[in-house]
ZANU-245733 format. One record per residue (C-alpha): x, y, z. Coordinates in pm, whole numbers, padded with zeros to 5 digits, always signed. Layout:
N
XYZ...
This chain:
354
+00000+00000+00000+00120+00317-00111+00078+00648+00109+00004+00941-00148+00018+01282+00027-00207+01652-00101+00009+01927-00127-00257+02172-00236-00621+02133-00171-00788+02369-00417-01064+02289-00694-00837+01963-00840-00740+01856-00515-01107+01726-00472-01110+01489-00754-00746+01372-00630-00878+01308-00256-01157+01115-00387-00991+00861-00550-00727+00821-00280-00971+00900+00028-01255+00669-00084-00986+00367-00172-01061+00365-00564-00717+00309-00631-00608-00057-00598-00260-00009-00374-00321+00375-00263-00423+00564-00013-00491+00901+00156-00242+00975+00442-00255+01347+00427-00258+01691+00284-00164+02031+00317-00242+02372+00184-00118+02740+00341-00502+02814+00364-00598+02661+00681-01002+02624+00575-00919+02434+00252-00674+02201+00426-00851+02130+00731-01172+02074+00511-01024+01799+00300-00836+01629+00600-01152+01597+00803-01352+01498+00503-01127+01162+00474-01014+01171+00834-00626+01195+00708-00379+01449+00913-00375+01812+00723-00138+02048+00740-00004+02408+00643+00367+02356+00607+00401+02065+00368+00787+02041+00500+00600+01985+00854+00398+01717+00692+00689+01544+00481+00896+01501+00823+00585+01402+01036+00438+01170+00783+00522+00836+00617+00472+00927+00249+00567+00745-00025+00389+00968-00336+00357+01354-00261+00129+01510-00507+00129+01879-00646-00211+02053-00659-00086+02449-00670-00068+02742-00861+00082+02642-01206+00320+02889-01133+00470+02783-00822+00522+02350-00937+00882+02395-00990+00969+02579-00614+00729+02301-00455+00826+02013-00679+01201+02074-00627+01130+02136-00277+00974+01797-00216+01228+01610-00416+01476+01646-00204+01276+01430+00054+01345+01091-00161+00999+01069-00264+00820+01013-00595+00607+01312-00706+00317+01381-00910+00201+01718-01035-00094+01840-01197-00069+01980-01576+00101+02175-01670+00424+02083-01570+00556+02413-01539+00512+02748-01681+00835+02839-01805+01110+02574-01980+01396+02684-01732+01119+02542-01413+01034+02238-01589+01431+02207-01653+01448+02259-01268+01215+01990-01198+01343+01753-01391+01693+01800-01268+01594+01747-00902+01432+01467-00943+01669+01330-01089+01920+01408-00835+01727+01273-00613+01650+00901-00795+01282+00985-00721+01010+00992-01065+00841+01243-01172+00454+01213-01300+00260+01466-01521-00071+01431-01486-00220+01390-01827-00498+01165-01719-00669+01203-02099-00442+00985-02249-00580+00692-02025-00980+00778-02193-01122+00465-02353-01135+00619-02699-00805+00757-02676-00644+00439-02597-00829+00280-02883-00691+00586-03081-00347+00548-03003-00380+00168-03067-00496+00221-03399-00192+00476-03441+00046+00269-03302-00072-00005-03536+00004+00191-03846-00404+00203-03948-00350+00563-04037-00087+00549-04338+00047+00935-04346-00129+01130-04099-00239+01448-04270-00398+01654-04030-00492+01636-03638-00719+01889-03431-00839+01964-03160-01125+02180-02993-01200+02267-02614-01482+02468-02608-01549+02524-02216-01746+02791-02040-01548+02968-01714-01712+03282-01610-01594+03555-01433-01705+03411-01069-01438+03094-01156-01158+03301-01209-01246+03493-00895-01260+03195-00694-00879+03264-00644-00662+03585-00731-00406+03390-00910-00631+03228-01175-00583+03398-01518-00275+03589-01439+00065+03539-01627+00289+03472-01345+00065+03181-01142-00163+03039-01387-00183+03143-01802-00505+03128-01981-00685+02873-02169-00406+02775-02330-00174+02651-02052-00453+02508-01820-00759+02411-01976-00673+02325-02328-00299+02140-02208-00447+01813-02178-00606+01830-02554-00191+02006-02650-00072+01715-02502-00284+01474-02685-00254+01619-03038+00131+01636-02992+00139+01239-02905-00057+01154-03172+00111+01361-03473+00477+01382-03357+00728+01656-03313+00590+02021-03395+00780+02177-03637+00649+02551-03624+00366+02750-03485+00138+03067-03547-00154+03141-03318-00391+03437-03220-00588+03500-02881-00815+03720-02704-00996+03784-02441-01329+03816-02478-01594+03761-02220-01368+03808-01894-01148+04008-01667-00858+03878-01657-00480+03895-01773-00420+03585-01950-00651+03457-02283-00975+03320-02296-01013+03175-02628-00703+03147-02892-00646+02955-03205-00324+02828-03337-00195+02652-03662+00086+02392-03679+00309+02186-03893+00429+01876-03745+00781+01791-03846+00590+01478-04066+00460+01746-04273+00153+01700-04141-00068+02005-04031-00292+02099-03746-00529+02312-03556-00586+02434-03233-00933+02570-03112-00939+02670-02748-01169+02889-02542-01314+02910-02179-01601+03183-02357-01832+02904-02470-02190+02979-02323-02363+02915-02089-02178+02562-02034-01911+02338-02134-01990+02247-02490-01673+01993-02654-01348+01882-02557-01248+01672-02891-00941+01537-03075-00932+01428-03502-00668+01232-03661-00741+01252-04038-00463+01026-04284-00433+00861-04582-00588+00501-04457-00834+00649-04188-01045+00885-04007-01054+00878-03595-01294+01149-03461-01328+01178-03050-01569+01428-02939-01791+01469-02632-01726+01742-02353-01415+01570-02243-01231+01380-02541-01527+01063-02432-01727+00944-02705-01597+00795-03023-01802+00967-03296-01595+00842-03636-01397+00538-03691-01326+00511-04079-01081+00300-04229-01025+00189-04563-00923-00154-04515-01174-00237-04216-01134-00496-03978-01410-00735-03783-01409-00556-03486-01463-00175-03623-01796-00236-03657-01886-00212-03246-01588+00029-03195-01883+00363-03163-02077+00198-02910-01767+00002-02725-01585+00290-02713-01723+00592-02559-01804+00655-02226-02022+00905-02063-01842+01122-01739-01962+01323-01460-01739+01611-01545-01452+01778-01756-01211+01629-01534-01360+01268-01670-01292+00901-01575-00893+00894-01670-00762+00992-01329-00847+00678-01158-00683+00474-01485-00358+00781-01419-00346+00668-01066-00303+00285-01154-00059+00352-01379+00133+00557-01088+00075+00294-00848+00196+00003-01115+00507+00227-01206+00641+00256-00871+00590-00061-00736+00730-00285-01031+01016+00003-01127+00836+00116-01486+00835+00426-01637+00641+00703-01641+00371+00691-01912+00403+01095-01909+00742+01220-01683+00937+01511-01671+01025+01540-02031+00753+01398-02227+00546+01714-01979+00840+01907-02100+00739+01868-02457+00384+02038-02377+00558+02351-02213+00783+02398-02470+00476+02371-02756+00284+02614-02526+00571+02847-02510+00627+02863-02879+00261+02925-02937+00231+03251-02668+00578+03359-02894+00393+03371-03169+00076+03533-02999+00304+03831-02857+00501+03891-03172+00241+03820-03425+00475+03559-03644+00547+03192-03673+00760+03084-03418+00984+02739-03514+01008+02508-03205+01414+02450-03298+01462+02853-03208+01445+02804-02803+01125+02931-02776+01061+03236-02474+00743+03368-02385+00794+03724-02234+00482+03750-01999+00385+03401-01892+00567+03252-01582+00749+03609-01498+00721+03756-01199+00735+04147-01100+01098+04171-00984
């Protein structure tokens, strides 16, 4: 039995002590959590009768944990995640990874020093469609992939972003494009390969905030392949699609749904026996955005540091989403196409005042 400890019990943090709390994860469990804001932590701890705390240092020495996971501010993973490291313990942290390529290079690093792994959490890529997806990819049914989107088309109002002052700024959080929409990043990027070059727009449109709410961006993969991103948190008045295509010479794949959940085309031209049932096999219905792939993330966690695997997503494949995301907000603030082999540098998102 693995101990997994909270560090950060905001809006995520629920879903996370859920899992752990109500023993939904074969080989896991809650042994405590910890957040600066004595209400949130305290309300989570009693809720699953687990120790909180509001120094997660406190909690690290007091507490036999084998897992810590991440739950804060975007913008402060790399000073917590390098922080815990240094504890010998494996970590987890919520998407993204970072918000800057020199704190996800920081991350990385310290784990490394440290002999503990590191875990993204990209619990889309563990969807029943998107498995049968990538097992259709992997399996060659697409011949040359010619183009891959994907669409998140979420509603946020105002009153989410003020849950919290740091939501939608550039130095804690990013907009649409770093939190919402870097699950469906993540997922396009696996599927067509290594980005070549971007050019993307953004606005914001229906909120007060600093960061985007709704952008759109065009690739090339390095295949030659091309690709769109549609993002926005201005969809009204609720969450509308969260979907992924993979369109190539053999075949068609089309995931759609509200969170990347129901297979709604599977075209091939040479078909096989069991493509007929794959619509009504393959698609689930979920409660929520957040879906049904954390509990599949969490096996995968538990599997991968008990028999010594690797990470499905670690440090660098989480990398590989930063640095996309960076490139795009390049090409958003200077209005050109920015090529991924340039070192690409955002100059507002992750920087702090001083």
């Amino acid at each position: 039995m693995l101990n997994f400890a909270l560090v950060g019990c905001g809006r995520i943090a629920k879903r996370h002590a859920e899992l752990l709390g109500y023993d939904q994860v074969r080989g896991a469990r809650l042994a405590a959590v910890c957040d600066i804001a004595e209400e949130k932590a305290q309300a989570i701890g009693s809720r699953f009768a687990v120790p909180w705390y509001l120094d997660m240092h406190e909690m690290m020495r007091q507490e036999a944990v084998d897992v810590v996971v991440v739950l804060t501010e975007s913008g402060n993973h790399a000073d917590h995640v390098v922080a815990l490291a240094s504890y010998g313990k494996h970590v987890v942290v919520e998407k993204p990874l970072a918000l800057t390529l020199a704190s996800a290079d920081r991350m990385i690093e310290a784990c490394d020093r440290a002999g503990v792994k590191l875990f993204v959490v990209k619990q889309n890529r563990f969807n029943v469609p998107v498995v049968k997806m990538r097992e259709a990819y992997e399996a060659g049914r697409f011949g040359k992939l010619v183009l891959g989107t994907v669409r998140v088309r979420w509603c946020r109002p105002q009153s989410y972003y003020d849950l919290d002052a740091w939501r939608g700024t550039w130095a804690l959080d990013g907009g649409v494009l770093t939190n919402q929409a870097s699950h469906h990043i993540d997922l396009l990027e696996w599927m067509m390969g290594s980005v070549e070059s971007v050019f993307a727009m953004s606005t914001t449109a229906l909120v007060d905030v600093e960061t985007e709410d709704t952008a759109v961006v065009v690739l090339r993969f390095a295949s030659g392949a091309l690709g769109v991103i549609e993002a926005t948190t201005a969809a009204r008045p609720k969450d509308l699609e969260g979907s992924i295509s993979l369109l190539g010479e053999s075949g068609t794949v089309v995931i759609g749904g509200f969170a990347v959940n129901e297979m709604k085309v599977w075209n091939f031209v040479e078909p096989q026996p069991e493509d007929e049932n794959v619509l009504a096999d393959y698609s689930v219905n979920p409660p929520n955005v957040y879906g049904f792939g954390h509990q599949a993330y969490y096996d995968h966690v538990v599997m991968s540091v008990t028999l010594g695997t690797p990470p499905l997503v670690d440090g660098l494949a989480g990398r590989q989403s930063v640095e996309l995301i960076t490139a795009i907000y390049e090409s958003i603030e200077t209005r050109r196409e920015v090529f991924l082999r340039d070192a690409p540098k955002s100059f507002r998102l992750g920087k702090r005042d001083g």
